[in-house]
Gaussian input, Z-matrix of N, CA and C with variables (Angstrom, degrees):
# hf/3-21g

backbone

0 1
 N
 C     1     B1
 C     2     B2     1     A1
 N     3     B3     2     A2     1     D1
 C     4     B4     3     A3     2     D2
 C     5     B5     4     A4     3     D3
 N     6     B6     5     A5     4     D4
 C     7     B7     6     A6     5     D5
 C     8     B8     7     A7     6     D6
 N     9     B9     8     A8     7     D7
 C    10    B10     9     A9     8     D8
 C    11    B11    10    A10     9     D9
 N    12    B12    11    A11    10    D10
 C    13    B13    12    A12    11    D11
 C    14    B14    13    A13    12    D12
 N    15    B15    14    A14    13    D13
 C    16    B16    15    A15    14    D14
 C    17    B17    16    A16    15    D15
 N    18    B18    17    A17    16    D16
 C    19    B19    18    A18    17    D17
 C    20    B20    19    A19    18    D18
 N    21    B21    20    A20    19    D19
 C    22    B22    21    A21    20    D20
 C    23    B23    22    A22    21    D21
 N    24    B24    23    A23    22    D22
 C    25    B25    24    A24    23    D23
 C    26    B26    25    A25    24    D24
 N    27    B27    26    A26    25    D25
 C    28    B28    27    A27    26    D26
 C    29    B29    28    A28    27    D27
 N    30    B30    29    A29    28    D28
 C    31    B31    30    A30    29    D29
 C    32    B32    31    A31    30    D30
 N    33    B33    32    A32    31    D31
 C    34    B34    33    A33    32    D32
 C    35    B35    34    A34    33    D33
 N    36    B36    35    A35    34    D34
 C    37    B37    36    A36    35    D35
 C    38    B38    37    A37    36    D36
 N    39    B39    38    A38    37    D37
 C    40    B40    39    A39    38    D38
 C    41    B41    40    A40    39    D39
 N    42    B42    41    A41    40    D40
 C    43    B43    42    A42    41    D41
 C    44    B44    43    A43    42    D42
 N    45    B45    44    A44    43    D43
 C    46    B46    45    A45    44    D44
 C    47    B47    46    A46    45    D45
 N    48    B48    47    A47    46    D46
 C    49    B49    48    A48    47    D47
 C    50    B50    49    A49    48    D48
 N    51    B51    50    A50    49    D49
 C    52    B52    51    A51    50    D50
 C    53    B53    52    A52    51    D51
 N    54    B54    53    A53    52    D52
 C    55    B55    54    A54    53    D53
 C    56    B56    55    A55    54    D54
 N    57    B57    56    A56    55    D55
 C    58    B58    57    A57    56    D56
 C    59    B59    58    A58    57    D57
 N    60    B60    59    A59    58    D58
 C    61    B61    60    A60    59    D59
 C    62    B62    61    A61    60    D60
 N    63    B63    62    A62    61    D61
 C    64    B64    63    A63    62    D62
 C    65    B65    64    A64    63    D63
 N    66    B66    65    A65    64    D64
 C    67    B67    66    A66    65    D65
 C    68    B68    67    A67    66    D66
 N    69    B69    68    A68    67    D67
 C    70    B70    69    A69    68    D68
 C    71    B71    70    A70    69    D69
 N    72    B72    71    A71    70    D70
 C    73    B73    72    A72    71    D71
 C    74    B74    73    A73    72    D72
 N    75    B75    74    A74    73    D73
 C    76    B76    75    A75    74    D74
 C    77    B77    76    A76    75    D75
 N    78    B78    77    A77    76    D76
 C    79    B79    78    A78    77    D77
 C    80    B80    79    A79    78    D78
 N    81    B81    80    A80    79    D79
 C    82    B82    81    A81    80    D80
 C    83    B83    82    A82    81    D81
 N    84    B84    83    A83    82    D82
 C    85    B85    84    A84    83    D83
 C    86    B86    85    A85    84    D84
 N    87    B87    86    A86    85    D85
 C    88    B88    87    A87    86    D86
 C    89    B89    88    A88    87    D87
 N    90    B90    89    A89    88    D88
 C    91    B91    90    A90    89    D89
 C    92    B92    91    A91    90    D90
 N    93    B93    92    A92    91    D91
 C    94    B94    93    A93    92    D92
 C    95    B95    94    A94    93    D93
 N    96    B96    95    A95    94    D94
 C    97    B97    96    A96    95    D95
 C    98    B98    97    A97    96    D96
 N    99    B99    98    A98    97    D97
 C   100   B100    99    A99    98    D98
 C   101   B101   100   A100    99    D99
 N   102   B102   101   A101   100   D100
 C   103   B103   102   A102   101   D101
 C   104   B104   103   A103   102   D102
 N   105   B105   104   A104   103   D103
 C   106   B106   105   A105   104   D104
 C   107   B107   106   A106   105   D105
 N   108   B108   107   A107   106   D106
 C   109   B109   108   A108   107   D107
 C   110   B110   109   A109   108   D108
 N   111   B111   110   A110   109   D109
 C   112   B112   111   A111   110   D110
 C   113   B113   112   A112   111   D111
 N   114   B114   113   A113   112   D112
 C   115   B115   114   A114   113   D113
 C   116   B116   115   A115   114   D114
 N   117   B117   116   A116   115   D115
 C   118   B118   117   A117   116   D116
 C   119   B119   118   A118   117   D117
 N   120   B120   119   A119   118   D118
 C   121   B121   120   A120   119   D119
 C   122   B122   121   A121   120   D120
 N   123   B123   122   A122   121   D121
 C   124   B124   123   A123   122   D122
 C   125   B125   124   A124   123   D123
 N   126   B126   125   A125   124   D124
 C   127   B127   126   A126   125   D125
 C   128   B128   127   A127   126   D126
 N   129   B129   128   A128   127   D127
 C   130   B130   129   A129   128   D128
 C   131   B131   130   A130   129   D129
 N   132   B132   131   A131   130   D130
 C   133   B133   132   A132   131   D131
 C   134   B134   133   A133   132   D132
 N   135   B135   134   A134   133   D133
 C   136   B136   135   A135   134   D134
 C   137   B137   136   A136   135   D135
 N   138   B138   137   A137   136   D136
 C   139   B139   138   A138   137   D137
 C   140   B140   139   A139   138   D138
 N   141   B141   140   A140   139   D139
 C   142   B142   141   A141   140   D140
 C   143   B143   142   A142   141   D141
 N   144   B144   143   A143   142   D142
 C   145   B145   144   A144   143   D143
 C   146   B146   145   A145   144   D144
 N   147   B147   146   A146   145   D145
 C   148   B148   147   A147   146   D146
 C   149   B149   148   A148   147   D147
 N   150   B150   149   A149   148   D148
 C   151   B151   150   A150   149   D149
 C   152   B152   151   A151   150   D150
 N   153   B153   152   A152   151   D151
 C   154   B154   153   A153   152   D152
 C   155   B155   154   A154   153   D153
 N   156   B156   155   A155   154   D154
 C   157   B157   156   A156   155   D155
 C   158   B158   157   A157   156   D156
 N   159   B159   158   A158   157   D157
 C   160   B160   159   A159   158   D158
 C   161   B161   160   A160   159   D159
 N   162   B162   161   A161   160   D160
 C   163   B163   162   A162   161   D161
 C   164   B164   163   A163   162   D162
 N   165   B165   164   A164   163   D163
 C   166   B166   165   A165   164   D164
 C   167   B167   166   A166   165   D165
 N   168   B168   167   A167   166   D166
 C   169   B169   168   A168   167   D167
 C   170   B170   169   A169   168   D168
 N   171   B171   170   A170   169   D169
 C   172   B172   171   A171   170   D170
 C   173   B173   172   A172   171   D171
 N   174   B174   173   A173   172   D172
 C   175   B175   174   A174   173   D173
 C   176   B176   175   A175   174   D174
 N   177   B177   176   A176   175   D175
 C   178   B178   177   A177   176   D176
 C   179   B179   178   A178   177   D177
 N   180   B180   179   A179   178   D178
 C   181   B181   180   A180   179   D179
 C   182   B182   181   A181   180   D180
 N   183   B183   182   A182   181   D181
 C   184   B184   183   A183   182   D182
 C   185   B185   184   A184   183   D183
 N   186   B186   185   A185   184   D184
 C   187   B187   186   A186   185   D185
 C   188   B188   187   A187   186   D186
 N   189   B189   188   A188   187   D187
 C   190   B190   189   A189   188   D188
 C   191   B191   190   A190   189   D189
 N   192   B192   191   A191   190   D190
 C   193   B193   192   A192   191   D191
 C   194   B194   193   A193   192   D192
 N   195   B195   194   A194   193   D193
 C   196   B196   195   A195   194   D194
 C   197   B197   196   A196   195   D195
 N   198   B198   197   A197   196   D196
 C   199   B199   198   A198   197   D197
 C   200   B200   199   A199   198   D198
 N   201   B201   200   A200   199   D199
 C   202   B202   201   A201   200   D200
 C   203   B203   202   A202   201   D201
 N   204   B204   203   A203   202   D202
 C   205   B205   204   A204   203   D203
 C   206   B206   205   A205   204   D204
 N   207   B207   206   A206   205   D205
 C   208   B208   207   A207   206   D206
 C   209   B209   208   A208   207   D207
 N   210   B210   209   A209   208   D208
 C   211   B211   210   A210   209   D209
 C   212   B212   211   A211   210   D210
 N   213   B213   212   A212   211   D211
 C   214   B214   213   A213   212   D212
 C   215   B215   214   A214   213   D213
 N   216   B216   215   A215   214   D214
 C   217   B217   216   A216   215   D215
 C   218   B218   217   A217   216   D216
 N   219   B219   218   A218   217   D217
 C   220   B220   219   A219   218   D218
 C   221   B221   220   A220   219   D219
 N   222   B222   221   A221   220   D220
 C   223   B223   222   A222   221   D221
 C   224   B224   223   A223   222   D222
 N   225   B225   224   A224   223   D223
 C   226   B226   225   A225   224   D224
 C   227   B227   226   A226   225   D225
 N   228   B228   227   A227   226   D226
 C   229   B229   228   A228   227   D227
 C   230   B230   229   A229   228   D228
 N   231   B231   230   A230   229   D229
 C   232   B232   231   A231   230   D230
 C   233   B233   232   A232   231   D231
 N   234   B234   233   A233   232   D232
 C   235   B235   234   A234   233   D233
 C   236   B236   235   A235   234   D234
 N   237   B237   236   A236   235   D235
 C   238   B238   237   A237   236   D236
 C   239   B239   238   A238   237   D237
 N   240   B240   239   A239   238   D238
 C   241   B241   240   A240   239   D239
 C   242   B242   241   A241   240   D240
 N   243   B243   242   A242   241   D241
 C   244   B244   243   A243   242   D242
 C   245   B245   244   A244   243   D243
 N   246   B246   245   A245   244   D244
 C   247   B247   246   A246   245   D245
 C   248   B248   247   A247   246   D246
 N   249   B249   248   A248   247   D247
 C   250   B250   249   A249   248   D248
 C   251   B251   250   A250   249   D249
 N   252   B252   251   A251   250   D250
 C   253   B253   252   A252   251   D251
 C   254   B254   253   A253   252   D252
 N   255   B255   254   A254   253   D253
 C   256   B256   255   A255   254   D254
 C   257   B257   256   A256   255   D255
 N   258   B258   257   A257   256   D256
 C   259   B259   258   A258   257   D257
 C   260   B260   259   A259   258   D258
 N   261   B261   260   A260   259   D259
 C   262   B262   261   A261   260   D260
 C   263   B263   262   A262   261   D261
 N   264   B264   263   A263   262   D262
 C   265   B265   264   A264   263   D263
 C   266   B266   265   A265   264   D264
 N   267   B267   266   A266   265   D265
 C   268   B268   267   A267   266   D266
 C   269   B269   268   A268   267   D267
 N   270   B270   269   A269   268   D268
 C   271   B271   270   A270   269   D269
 C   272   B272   271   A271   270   D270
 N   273   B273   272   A272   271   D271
 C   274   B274   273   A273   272   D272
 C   275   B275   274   A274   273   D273
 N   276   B276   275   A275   274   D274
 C   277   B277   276   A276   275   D275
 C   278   B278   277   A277   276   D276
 N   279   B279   278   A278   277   D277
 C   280   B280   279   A279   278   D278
 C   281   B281   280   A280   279   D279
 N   282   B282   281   A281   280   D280
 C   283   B283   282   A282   281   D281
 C   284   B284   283   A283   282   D282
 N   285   B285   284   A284   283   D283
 C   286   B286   285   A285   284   D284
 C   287   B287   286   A286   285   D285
 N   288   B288   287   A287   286   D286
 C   289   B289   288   A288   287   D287
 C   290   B290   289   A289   288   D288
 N   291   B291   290   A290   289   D289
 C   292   B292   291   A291   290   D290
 C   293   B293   292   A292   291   D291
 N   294   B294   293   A293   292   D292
 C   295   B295   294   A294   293   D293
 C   296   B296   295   A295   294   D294
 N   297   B297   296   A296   295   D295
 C   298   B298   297   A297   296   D296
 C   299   B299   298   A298   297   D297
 N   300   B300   299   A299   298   D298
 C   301   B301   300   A300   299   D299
 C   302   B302   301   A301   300   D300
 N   303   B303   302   A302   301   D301
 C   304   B304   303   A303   302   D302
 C   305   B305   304   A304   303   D303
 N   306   B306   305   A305   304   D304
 C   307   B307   306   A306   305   D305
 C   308   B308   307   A307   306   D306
 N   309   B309   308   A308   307   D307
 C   310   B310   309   A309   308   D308
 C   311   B311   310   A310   309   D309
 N   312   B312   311   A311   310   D310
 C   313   B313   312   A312   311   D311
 C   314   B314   313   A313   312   D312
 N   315   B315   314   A314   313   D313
 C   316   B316   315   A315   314   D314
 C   317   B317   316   A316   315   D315
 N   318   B318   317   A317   316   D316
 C   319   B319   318   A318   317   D317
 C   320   B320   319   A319   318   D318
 N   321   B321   320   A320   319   D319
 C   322   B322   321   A321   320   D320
 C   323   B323   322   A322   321   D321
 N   324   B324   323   A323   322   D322
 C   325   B325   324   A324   323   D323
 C   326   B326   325   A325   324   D324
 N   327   B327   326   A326   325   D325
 C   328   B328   327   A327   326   D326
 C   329   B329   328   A328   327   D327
 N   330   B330   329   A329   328   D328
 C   331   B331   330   A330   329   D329
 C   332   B332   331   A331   330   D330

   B1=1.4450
   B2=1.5284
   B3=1.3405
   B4=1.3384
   B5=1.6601
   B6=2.0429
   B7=1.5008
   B8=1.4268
   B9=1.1356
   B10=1.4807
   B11=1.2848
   B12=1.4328
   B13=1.7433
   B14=1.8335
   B15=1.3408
   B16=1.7025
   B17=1.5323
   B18=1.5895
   B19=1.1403
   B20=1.5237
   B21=0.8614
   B22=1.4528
   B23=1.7353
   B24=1.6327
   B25=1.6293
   B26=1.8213
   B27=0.6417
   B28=1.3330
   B29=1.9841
   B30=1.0205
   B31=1.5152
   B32=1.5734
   B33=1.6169
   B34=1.3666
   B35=1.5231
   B36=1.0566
   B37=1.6845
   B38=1.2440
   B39=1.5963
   B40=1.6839
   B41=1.3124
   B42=1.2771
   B43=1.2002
   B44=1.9174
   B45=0.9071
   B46=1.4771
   B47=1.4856
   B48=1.6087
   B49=1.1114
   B50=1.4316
   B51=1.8105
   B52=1.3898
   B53=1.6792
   B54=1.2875
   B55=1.4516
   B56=1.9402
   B57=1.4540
   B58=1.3943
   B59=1.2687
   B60=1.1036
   B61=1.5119
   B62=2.1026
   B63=1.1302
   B64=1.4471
   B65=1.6224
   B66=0.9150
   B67=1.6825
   B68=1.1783
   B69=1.0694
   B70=1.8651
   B71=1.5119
   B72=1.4875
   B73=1.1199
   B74=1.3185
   B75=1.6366
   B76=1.5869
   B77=1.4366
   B78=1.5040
   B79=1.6624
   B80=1.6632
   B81=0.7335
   B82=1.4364
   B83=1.5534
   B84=1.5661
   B85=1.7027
   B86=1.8312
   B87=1.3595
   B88=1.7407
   B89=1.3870
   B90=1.3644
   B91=1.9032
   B92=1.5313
   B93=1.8315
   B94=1.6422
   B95=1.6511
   B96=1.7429
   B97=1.1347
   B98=0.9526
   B99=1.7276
   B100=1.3834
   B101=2.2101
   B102=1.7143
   B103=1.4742
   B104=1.2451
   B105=1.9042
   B106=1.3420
   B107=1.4980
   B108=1.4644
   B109=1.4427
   B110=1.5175
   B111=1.5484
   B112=1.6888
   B113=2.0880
   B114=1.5711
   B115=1.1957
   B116=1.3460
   B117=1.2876
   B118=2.1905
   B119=0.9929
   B120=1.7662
   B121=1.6817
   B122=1.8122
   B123=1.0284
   B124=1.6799
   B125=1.5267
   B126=1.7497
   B127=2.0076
   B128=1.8313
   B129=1.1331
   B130=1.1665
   B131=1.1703
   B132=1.2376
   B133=1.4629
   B134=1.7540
   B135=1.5144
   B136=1.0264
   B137=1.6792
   B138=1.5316
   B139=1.3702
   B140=1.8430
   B141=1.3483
   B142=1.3985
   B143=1.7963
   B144=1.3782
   B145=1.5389
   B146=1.5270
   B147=1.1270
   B148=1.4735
   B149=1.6015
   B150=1.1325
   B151=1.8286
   B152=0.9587
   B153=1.5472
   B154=1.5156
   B155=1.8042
   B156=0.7203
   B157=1.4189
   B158=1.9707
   B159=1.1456
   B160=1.7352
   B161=1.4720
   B162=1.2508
   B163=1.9062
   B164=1.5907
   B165=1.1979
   B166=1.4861
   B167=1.5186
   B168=0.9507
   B169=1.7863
   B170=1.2960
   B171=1.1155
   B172=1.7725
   B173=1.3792
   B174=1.4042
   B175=1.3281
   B176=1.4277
   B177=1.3755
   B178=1.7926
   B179=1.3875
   B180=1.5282
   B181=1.6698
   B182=1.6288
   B183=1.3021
   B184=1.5725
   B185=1.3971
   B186=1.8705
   B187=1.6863
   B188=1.5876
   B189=1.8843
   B190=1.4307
   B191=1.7779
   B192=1.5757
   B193=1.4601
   B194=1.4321
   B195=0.9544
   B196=1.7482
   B197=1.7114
   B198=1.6151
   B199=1.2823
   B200=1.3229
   B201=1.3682
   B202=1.8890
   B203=1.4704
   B204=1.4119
   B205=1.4069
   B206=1.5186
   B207=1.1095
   B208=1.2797
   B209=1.4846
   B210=1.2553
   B211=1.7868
   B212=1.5730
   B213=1.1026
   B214=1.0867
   B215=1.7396
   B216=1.1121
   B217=1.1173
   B218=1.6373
   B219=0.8470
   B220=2.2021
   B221=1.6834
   B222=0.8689
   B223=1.7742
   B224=1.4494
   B225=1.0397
   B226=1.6852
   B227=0.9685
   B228=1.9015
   B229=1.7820
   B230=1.8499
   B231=1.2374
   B232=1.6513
   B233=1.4609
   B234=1.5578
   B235=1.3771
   B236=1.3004
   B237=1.6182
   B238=1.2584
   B239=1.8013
   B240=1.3934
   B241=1.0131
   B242=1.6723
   B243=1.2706
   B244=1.0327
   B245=1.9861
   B246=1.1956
   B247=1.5394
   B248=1.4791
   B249=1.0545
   B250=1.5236
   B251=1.6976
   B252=1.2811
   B253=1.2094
   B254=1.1594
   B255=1.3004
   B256=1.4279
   B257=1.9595
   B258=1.2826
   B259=1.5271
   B260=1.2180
   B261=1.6332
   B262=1.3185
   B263=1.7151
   B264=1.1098
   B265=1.7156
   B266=1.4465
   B267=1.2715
   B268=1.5228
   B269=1.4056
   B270=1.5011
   B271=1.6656
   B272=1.9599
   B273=1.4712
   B274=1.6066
   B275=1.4074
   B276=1.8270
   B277=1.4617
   B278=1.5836
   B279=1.7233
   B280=1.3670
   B281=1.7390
   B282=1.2831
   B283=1.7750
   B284=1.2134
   B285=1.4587
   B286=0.8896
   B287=1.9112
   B288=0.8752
   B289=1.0519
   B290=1.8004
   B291=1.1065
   B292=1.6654
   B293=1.6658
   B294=1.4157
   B295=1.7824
   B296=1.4903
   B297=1.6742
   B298=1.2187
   B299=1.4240
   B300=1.1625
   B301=1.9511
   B302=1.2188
   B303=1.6069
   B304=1.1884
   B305=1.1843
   B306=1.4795
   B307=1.4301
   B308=1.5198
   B309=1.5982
   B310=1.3367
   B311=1.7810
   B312=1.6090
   B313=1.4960
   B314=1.9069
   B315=1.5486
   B316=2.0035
   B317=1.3431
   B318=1.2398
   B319=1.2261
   B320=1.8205
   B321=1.0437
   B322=1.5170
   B323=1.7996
   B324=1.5492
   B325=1.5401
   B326=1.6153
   B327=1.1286
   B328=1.8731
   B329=1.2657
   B330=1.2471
   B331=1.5340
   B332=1.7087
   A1=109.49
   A2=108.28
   A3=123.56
   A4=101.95
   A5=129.41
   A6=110.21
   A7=124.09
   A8=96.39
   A9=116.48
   A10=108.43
   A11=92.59
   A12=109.87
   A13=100.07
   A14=115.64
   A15=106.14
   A16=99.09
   A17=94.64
   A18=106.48
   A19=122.23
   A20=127.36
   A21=134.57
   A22=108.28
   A23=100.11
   A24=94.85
   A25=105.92
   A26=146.62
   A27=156.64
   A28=121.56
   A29=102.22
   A30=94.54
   A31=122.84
   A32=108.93
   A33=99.56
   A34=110.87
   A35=113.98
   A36=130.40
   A37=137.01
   A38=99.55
   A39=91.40
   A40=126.68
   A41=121.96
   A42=129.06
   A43=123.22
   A44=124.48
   A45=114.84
   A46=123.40
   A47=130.90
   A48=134.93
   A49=118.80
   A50=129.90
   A51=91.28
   A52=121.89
   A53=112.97
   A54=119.17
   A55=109.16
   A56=95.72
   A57=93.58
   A58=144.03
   A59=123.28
   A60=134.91
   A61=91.50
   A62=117.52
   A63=117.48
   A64=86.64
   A65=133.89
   A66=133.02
   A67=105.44
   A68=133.46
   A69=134.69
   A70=96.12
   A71=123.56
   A72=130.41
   A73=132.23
   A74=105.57
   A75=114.63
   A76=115.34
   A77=116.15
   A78=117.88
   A79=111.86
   A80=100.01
   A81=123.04
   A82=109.40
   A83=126.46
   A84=116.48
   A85=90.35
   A86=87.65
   A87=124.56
   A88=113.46
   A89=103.31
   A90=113.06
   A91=96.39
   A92=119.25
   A93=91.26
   A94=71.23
   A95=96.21
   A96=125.15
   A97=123.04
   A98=136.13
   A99=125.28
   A100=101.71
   A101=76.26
   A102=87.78
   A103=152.62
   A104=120.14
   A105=86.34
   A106=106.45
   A107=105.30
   A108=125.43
   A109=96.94
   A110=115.28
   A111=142.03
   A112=87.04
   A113=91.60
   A114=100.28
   A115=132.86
   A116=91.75
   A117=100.74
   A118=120.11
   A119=104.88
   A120=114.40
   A121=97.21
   A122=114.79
   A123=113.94
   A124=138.28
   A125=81.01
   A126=107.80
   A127=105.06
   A128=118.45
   A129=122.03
   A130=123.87
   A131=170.59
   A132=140.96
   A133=117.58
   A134=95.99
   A135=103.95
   A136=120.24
   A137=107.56
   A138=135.18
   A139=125.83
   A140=113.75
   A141=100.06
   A142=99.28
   A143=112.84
   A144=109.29
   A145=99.46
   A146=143.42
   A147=140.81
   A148=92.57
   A149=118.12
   A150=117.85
   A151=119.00
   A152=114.73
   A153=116.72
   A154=131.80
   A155=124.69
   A156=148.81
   A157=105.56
   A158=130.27
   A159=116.27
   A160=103.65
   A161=113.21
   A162=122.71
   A163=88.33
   A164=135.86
   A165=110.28
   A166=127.15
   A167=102.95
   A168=122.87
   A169=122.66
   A170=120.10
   A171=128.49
   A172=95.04
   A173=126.07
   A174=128.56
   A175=115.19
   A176=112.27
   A177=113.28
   A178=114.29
   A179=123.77
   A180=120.60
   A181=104.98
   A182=129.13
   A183=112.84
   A184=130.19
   A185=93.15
   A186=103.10
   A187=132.09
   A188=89.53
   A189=109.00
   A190=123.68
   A191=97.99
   A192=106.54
   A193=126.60
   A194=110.46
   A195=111.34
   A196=105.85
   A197=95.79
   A198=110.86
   A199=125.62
   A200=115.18
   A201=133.99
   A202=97.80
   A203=115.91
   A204=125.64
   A205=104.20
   A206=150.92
   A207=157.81
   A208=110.75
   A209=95.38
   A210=98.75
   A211=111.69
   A212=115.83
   A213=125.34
   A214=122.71
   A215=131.15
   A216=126.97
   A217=115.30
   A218=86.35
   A219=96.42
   A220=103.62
   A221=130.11
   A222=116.45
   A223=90.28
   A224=98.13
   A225=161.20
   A226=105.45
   A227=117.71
   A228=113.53
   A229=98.26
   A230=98.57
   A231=91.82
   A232=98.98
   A233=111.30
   A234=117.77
   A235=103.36
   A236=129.41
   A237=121.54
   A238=104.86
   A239=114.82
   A240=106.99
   A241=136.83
   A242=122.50
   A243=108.56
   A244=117.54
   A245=117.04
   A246=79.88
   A247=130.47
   A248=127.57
   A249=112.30
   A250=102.45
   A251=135.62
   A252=156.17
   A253=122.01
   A254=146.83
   A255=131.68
   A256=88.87
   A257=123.99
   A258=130.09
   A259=112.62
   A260=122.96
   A261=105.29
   A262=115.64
   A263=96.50
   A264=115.73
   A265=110.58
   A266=123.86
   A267=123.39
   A268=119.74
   A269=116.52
   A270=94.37
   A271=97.47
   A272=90.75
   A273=112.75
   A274=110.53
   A275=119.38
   A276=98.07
   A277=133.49
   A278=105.62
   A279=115.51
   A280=92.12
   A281=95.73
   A282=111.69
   A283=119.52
   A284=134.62
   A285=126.02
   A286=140.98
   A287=131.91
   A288=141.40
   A289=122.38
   A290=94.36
   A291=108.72
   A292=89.95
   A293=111.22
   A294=119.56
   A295=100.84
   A296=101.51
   A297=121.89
   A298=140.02
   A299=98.36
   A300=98.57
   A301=96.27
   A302=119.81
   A303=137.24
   A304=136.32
   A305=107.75
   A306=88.58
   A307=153.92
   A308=165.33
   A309=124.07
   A310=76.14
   A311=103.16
   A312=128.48
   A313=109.09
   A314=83.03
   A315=95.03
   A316=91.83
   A317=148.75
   A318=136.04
   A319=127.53
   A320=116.09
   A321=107.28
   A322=99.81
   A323=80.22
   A324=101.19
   A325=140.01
   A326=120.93
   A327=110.89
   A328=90.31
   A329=126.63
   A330=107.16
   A331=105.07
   D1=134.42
   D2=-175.02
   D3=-64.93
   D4=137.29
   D5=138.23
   D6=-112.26
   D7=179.40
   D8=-166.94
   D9=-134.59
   D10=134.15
   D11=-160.12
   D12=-116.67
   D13=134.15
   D14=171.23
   D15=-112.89
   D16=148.46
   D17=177.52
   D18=-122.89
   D19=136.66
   D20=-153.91
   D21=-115.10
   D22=165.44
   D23=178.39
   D24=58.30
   D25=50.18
   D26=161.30
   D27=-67.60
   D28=75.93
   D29=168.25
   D30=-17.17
   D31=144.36
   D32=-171.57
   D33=-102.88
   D34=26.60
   D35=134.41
   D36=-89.99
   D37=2.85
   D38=172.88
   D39=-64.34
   D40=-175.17
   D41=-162.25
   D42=-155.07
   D43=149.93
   D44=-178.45
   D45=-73.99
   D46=-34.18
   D47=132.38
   D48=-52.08
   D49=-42.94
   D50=-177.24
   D51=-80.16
   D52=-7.05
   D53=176.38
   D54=-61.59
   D55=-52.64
   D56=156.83
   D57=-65.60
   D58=13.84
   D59=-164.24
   D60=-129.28
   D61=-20.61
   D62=-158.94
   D63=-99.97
   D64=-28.49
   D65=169.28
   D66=-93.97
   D67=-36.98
   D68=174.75
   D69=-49.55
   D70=-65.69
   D71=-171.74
   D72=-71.97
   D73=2.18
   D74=156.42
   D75=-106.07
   D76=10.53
   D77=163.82
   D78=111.53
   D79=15.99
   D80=-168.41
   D81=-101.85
   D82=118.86
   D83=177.97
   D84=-112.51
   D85=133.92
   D86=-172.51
   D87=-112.14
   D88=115.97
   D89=-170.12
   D90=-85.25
   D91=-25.65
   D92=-179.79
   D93=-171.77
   D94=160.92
   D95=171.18
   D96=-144.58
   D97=130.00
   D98=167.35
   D99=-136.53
   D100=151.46
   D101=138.92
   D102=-139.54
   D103=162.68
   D104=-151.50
   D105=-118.03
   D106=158.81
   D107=-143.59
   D108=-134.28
   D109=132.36
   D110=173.62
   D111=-52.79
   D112=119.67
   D113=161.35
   D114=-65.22
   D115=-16.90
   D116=179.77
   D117=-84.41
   D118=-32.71
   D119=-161.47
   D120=-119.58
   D121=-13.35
   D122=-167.65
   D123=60.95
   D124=14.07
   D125=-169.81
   D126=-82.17
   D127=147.82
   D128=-168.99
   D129=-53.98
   D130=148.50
   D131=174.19
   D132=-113.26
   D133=10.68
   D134=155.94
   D135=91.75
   D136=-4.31
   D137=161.90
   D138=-114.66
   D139=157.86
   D140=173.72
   D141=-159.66
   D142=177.71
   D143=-171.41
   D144=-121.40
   D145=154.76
   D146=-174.72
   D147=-137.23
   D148=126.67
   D149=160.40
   D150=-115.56
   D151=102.49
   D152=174.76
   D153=-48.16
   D154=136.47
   D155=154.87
   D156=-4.82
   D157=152.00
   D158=170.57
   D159=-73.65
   D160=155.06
   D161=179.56
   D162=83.06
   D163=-77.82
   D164=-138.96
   D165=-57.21
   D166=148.21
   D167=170.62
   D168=-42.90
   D169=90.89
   D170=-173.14
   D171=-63.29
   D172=-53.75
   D173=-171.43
   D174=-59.51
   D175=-61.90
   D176=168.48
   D177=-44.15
   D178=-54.49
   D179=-179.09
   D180=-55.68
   D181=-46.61
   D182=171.00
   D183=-40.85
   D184=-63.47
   D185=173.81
   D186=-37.52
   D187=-48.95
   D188=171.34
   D189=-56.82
   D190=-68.92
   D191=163.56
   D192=-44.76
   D193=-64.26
   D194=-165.13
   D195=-49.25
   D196=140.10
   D197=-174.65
   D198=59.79
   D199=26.69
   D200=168.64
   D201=-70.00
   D202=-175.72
   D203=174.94
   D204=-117.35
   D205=136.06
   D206=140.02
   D207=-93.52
   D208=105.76
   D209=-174.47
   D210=65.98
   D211=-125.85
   D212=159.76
   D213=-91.50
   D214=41.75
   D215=-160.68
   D216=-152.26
   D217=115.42
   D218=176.68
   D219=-47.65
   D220=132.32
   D221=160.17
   D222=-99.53
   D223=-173.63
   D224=-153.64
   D225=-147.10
   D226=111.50
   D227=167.65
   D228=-130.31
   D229=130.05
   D230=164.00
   D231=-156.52
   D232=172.70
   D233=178.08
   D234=-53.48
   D235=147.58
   D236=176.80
   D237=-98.97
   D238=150.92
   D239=173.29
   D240=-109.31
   D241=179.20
   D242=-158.73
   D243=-78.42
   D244=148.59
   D245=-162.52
   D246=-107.43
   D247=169.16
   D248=-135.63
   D249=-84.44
   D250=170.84
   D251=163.10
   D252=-72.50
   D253=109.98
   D254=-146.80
   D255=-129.66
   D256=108.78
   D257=177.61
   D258=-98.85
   D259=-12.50
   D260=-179.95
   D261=-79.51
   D262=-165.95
   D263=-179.25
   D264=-39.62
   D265=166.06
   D266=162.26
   D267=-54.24
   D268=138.69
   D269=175.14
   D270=-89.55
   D271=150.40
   D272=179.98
   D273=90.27
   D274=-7.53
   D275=171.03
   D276=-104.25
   D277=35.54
   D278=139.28
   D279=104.73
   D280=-77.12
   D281=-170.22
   D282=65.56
   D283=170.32
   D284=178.54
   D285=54.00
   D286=117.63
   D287=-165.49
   D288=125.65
   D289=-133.35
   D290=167.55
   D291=64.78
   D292=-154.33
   D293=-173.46
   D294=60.45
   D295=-168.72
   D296=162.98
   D297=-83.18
   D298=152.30
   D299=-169.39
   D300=-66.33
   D301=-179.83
   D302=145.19
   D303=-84.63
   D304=132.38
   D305=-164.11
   D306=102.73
   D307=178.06
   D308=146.91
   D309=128.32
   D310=147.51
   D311=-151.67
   D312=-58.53
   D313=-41.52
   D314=-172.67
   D315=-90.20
   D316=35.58
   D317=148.71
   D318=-54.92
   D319=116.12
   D320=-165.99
   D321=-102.09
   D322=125.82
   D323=164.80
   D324=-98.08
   D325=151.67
   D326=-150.78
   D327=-122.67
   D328=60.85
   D329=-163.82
   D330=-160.31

């Protein structure tokens, strides 16, 4: 079974080859790399996922990686995790509300 390492702090010049080339070049063979990027704007977001190669050492590529420089930039290496299931509502469609206000002049009171 393949792992997958996330990497954090990501320069906002990274790149999907150079993320792969920055673990390639600490000894490490990488079946895929990405990073990930604001769907609206296409700007980096400053994280990415690396999946190592079959056989290699998830544990050694952390030890090794974590706290390298990419460009100018410290990473962040840890096991990446799996990602979560999201069941609630749509995000952006508001929810909640609508009906009647509270309250308001012809309100009749029993009291």
């Amino acid at each position: 079974m393949a792992s997958k390492l996330f990497i954090g702090n990501l320069p906002r010049t990274a790149t999907d080859s150079g993320l792969s080339d920055f673990v390639t070049a600490a000894g490490f063979q990488v079946a895929s790399a990405v990073v990930i990027r604001d769907r609206a704007t296409g700007e980096v977001k400053g994280f990415g996922f690396v999946e190592l190669a079959e056989g290699e050492d998830l544990q050694r590529a952390i030890g090794s990686l974590d706290g390298q420089f990419l460009e100018d930039r410290r990473v962040n290496v840890s096991e990446a995790r799996p990602q979560r299931s999201f069941t609630g509502p749509p995000r952006g469609g508001g929810g909640g509300g609508g009906g009647r206000g509270r309250g308001g002049f012809n309100r009749r009171r029993d009291y």
